[in-house]
TORPA-4810 file (N, C-alpha, C, O; in nm, 3 decimals):
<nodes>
NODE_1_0.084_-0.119_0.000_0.000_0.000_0.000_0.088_0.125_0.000_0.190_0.150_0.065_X
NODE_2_0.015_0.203_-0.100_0.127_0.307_-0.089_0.090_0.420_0.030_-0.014_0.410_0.095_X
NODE_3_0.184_0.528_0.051_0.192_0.564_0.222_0.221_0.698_0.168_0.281_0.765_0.251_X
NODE_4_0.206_0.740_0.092_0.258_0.895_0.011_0.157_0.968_0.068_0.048_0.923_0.103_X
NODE_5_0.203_1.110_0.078_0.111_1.243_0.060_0.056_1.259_-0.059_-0.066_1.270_-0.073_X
NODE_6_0.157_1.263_-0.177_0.154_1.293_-0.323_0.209_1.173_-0.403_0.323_1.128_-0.393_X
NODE_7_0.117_1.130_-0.477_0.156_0.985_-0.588_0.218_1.071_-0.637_0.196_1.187_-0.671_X
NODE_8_0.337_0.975_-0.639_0.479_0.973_-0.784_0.395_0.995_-0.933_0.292_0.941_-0.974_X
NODE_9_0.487_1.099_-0.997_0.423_1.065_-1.170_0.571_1.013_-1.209_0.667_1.057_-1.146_X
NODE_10_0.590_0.919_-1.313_0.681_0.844_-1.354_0.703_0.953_-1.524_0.619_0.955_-1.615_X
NODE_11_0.817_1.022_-1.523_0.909_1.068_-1.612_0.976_1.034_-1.685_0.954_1.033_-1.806_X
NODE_12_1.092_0.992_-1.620_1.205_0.904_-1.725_1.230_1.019_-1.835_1.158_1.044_-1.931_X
NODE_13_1.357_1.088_-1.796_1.386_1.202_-1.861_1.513_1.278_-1.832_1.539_1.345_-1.732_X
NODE_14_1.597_1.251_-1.954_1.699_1.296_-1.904_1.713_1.469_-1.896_1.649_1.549_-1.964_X
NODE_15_1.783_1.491_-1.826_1.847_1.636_-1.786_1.975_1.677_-1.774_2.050_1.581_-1.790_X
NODE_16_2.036_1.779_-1.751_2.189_1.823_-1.716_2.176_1.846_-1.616_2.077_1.909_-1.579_X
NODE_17_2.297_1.790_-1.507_2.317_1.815_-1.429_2.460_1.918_-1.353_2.556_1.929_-1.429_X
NODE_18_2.468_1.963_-1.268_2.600_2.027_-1.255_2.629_2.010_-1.038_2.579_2.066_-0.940_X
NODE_19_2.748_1.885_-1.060_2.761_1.891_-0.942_2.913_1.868_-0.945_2.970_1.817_-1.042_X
NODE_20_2.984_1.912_-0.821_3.144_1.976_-0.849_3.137_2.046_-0.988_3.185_2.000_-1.092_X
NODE_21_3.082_2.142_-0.977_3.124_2.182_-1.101_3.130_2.151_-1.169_3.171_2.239_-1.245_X
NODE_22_3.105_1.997_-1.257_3.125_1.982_-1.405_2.987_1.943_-1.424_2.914_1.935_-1.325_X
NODE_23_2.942_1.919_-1.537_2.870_1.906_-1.617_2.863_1.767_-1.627_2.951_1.684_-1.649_X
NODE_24_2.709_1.751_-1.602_2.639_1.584_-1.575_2.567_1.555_-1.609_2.503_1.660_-1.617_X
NODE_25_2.482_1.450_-1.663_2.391_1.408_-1.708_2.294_1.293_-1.623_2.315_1.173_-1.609_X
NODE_26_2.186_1.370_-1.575_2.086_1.228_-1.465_1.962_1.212_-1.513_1.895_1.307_-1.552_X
NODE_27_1.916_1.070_-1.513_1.745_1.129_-1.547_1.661_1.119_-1.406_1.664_1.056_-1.300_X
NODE_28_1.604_1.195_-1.453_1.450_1.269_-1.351_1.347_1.115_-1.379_1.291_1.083_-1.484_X
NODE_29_1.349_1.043_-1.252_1.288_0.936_-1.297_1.139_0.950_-1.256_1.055_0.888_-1.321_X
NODE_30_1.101_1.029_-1.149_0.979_1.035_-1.093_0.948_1.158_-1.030_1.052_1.205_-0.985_X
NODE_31_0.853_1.228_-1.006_0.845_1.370_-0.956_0.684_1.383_-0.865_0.583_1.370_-0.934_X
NODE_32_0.671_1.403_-0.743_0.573_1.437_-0.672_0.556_1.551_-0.643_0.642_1.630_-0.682_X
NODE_33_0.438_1.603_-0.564_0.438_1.715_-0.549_0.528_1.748_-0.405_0.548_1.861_-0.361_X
NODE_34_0.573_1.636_-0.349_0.686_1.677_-0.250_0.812_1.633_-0.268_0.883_1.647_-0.168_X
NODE_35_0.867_1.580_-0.369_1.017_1.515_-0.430_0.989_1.487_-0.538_0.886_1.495_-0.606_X
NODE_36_1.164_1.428_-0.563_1.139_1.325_-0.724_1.272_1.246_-0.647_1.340_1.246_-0.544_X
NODE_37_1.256_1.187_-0.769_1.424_1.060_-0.775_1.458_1.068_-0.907_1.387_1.077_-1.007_X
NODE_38_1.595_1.063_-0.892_1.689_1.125_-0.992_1.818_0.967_-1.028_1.827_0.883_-0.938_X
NODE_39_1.873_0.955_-1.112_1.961_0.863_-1.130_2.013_0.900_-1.197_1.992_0.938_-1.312_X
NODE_40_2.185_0.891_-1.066_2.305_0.964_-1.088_2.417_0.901_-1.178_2.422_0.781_-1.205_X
NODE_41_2.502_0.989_-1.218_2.613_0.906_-1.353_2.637_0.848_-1.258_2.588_0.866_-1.147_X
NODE_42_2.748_0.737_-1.306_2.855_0.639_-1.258_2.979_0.753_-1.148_3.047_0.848_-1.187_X
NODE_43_2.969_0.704_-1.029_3.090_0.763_-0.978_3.027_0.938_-0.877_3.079_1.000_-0.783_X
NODE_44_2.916_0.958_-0.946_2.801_1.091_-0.844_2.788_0.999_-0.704_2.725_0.893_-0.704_X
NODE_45_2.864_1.057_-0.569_2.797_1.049_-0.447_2.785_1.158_-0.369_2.870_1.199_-0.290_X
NODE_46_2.636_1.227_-0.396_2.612_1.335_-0.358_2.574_1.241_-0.168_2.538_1.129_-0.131_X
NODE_47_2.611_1.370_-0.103_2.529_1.345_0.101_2.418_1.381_0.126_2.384_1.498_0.106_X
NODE_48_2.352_1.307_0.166_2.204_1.350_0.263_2.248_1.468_0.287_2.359_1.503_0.326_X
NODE_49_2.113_1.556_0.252_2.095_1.650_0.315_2.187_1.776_0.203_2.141_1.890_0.201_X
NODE_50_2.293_1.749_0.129_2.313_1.823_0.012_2.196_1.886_-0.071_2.099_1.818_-0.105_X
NODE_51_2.213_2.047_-0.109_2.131_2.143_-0.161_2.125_2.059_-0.355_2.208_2.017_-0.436_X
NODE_52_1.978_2.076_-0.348_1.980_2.018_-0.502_1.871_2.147_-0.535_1.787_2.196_-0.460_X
NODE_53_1.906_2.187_-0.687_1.849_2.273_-0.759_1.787_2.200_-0.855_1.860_2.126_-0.922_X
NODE_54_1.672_2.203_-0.878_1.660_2.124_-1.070_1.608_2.258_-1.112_1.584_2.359_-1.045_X
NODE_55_1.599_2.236_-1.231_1.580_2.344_-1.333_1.546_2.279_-1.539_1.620_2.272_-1.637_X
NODE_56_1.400_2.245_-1.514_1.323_2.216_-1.658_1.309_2.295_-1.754_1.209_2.367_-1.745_X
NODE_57_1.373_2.308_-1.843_1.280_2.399_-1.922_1.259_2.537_-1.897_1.352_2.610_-1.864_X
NODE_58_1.115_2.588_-1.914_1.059_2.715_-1.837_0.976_2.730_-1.677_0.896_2.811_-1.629_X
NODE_59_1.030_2.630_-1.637_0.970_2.610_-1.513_1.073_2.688_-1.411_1.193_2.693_-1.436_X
NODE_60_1.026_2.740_-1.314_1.106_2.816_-1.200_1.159_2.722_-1.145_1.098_2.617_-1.126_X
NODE_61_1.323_2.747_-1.098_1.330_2.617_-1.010_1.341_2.582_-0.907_1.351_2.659_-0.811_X
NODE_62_1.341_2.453_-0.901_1.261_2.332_-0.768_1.429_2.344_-0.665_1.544_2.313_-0.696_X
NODE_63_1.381_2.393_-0.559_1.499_2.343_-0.455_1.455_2.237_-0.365_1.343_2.237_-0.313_X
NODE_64_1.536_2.152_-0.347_1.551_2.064_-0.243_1.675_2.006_-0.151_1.751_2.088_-0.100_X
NODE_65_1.686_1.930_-0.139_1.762_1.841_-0.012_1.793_1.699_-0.057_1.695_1.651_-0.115_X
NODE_66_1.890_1.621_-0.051_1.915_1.467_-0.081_1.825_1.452_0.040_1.806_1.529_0.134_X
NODE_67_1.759_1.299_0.006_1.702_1.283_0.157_1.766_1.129_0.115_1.863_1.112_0.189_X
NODE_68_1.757_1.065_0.066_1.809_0.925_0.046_1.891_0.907_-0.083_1.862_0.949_-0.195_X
NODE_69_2.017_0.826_-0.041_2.069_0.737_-0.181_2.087_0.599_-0.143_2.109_0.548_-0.034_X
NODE_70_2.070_0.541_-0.283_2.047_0.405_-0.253_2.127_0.381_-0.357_2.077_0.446_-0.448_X
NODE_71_2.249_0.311_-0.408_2.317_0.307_-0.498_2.377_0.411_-0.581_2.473_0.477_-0.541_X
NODE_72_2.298_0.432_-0.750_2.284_0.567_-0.797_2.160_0.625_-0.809_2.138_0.717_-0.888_X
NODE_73_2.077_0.576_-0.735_1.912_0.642_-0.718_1.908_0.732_-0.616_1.939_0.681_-0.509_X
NODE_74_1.879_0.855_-0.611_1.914_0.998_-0.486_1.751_1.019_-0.506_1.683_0.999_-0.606_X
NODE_75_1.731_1.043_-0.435_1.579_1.078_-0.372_1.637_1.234_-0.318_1.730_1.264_-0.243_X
NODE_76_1.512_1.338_-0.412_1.530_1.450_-0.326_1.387_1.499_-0.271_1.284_1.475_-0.335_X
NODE_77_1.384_1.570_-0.149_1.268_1.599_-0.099_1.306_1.775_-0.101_1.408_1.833_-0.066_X
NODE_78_1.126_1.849_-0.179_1.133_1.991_-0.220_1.138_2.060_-0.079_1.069_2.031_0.018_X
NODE_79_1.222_2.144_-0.088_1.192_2.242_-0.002_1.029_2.301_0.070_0.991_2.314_0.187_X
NODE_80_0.959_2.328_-0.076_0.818_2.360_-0.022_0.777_2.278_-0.160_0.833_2.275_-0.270_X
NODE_81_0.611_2.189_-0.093_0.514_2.117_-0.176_0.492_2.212_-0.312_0.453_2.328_-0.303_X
NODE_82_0.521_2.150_-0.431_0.449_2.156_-0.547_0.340_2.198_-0.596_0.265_2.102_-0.614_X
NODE_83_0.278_2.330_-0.638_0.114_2.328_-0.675_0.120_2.182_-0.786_0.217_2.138_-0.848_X
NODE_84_-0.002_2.138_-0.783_-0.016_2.047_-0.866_-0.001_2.114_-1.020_0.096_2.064_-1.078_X
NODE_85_-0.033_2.160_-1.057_0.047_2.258_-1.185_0.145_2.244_-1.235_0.151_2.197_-1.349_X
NODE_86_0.228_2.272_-1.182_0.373_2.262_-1.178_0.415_2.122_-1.200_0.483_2.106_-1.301_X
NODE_87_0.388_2.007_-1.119_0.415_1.848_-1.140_0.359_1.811_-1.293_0.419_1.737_-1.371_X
NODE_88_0.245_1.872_-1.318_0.160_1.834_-1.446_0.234_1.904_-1.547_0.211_1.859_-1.659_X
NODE_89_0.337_2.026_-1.545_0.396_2.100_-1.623_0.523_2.028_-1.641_0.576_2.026_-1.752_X
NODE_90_0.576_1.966_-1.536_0.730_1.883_-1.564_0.658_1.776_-1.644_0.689_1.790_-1.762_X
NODE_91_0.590_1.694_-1.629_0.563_1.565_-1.708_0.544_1.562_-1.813_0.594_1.479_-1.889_X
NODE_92_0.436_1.690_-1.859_0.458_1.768_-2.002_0.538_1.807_-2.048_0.534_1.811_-2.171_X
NODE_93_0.665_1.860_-1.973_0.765_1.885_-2.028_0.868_1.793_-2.094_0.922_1.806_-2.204_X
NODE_94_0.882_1.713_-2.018_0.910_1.558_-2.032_0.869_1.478_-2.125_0.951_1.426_-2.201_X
NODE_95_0.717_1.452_-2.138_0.698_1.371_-2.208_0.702_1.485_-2.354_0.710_1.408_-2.449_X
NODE_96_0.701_1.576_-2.388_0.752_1.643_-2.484_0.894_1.668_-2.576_0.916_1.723_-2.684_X
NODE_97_0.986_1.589_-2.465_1.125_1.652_-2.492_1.204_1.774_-2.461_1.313_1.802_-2.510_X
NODE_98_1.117_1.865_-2.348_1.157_1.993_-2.354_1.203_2.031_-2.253_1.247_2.145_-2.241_X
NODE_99_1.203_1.888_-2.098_1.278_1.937_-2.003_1.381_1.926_-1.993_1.412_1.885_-1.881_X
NODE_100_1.504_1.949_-2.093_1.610_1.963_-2.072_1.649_2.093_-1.950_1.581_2.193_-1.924_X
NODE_101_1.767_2.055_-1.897_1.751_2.205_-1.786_1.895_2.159_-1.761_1.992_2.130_-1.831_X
NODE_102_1.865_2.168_-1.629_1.993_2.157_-1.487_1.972_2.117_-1.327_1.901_2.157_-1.234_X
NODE_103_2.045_2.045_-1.340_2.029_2.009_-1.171_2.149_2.064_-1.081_2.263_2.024_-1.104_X
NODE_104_2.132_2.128_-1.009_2.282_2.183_-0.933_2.261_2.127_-0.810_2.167_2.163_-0.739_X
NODE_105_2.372_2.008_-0.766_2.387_1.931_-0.676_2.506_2.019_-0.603_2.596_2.076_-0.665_X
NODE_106_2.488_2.022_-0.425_2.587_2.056_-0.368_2.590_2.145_-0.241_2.697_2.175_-0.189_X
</nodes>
């Protein structure tokens, strides 16, 4: 049974990422209106609790927090809940091709 505030929408979408400074590539695998999960290159070990930026497209961007890693799967939880808008605007963006952006891990 699921135990969520906000059901996951499933993405699968890659993005740029930027953590130490270089230039990365993760996809945005799932996005709620209170997190998403992200899957990091080979060799990314971002810490709990590290500042994450994403950034889609034309969407303002999402700050959060690592709250879990589990291998290369990082779970981030948003700073502040999602209007539902906004979740329905990444998925569109996504399933369009157009959320290319940035993630600033760090």
């Amino acid at each position: 049974m699921e135990r969520r505030k906000h059901p996951r929408r499933s993405v699968l979408s890659q993005v740029g990422a930027y953590a130490s400074e270089q230039h990365q590539n993760v996809v945005l695998m799932d996005i709620s209106r209170n997190g998403a999960r992200i899957l990091l290159p080979v060799g990314s070990k971002p810490a709990i609790q590290d500042t994450v930026a994403l950034k889609m497209g034309v969407m303002p961007t999402i700050m959060g927090k690592v709250s879990r890693v589990q291998g290369r799967i990082a779970g981030v939880e948003f700073t502040n809940v999602l209007h539902p808008s906004l979740v329905a605007s990444a998925k569109r963006l996504c399933e369009e091709g157009r959320a290319e952006g940035q993630v600033v891990i760090g």
